[in-house]
C-alpha positions as CSV (number, residue, x, y, z in Angstrom):
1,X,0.0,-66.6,36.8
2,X,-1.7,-63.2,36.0
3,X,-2.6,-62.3,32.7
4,X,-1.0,-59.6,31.1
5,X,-3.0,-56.0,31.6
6,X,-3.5,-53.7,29.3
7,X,-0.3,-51.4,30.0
8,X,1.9,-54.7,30.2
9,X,0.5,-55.5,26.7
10,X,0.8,-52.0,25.1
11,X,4.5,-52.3,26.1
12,X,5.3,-56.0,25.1
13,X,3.6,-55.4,21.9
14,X,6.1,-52.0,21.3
15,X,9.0,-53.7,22.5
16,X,8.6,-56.4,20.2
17,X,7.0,-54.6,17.0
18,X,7.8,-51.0,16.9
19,X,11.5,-51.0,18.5
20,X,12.1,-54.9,16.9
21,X,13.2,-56.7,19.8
22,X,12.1,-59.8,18.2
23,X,14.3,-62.5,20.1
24,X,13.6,-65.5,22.2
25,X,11.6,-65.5,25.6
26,X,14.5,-65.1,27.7
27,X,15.9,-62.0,26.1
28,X,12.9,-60.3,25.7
29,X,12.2,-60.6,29.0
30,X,15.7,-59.6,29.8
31,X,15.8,-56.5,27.9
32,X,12.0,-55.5,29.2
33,X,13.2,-56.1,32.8
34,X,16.2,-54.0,32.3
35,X,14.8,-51.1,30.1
36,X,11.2,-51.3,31.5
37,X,11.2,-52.7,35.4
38,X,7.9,-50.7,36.2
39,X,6.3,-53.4,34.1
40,X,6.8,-56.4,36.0
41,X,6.6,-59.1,33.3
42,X,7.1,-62.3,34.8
43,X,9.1,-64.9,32.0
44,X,6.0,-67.0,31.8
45,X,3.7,-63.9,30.5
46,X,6.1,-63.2,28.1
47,X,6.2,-66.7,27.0
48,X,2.5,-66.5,26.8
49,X,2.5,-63.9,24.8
50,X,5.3,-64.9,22.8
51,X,3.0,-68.2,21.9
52,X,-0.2,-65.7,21.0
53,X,1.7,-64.0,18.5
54,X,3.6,-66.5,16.7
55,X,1.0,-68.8,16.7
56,X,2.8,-71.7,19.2
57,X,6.0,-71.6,18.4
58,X,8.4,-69.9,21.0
59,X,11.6,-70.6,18.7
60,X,13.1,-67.5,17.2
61,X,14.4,-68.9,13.5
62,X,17.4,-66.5,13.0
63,X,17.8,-67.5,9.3
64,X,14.4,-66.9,7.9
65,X,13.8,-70.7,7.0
66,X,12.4,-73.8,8.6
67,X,14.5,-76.6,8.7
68,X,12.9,-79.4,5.9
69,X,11.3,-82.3,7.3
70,X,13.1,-85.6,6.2
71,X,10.3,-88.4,4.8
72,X,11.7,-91.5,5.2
73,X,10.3,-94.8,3.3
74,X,8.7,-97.7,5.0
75,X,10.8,-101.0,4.4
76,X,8.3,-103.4,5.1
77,X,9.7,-106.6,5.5
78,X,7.7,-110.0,4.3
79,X,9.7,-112.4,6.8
80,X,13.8,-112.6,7.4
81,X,16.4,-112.3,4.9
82,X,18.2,-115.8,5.0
């Protein structure tokens, strides 16, 4: 898989930033296909890409908020319950 040039990045980075298509991989390789087909973005650049900017994470999180991590206590048990 080719890296993305200079003209493919100039336009994934406008897409995304200036006219706020900031969805998922899929759709934003959608709507560049459709809008921009001279570009030739293949799904894995933009997934790439995608990873690059939000620093490994792919997932779009639609309500602003991670979802809180659960810690759970160790029950360390000394021998069987009789």
């Amino acid at each position: 898989m080719p890296e993305l040039n200079k003209t493919q990045g100039k336009l994934i980075h406008k897409v995304y930033f200036q006219d706020k298509v900031q969805v998922g991989r899929d759709k934003l390789w959608a709507y560049i296909r459709n809008k921009y087909p001279q570009a030739k973005i293949s799904q894995r650049q933009v997934m790439h890409w995608l990873k690059k900017v939000r620093g490994g994470s792919t997932v779009v999180d639609l309500k602003g908020t991670r979802p809180s991590t659960i810690s759970y206590s160790r029950n360390l048990l000394s021998g069987p319950h009789l």
